[in-house]
C-alpha angles and dihedrals in degrees: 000000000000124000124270108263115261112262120204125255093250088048095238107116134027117220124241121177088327091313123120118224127182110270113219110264111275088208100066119109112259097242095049084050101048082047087056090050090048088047090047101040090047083046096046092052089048090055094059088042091057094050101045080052091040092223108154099197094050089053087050101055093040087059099050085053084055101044089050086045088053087040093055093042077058096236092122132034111033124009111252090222118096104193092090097251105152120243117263095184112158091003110131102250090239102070090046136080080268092061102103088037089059095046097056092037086057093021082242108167110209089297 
């Protein structure tokens, strides 16, 4: 099994193959949380459902339920955090304030 995906020191963003993406907001009460996985876990299979059927609307709709799920886990739409850091969501980490941290963290060297 792979390793789990680096996450920043702060806690905000996950890293993907040098990628940041917006990590779910830590401060959410477990059981809202656990709601907006279910959300997103039912809306991602429907998604695949509608593709391997080819049915449009259904792949739309299916998106829009995962964008809300992503929305209430807080990875998408405005950031959780309230000290008035910008958000660096998708940015590679290495063209970002992260960007030292990442590279001795992957022994990345500026690539």
């Amino acid at each position: 099994m792979a390793d789990p995906p680096l996450l920043t020191p702060d806690g905000r963003y996950l890293v993907v193959r040098g990628r940041l993406w917006r990590a779910t907001n830590p401060h959410l009460p477990e059981e809202q949380r656990q709601a907006a996985v279910r959300a997103l876990m039912a809306a991602r299979r429907e998604m695949g459902r509608a593709r391997r059927q080819g049915d449009r609307q259904a792949l739309a709709r299916a998106g829009e339920a995962v964008d809300a799920a992503k929305r209430a886990l807080g990875e998408r739409g405005p950031v959780w955090w309230d000290d008035g850091a910008p958000d660096y969501n998708r940015h590679l980490a290495k063209n970002t304030p992260y960007a030292a941290w990442h590279a001795r963290m992957t022994g990345a060297a500026g690539d």
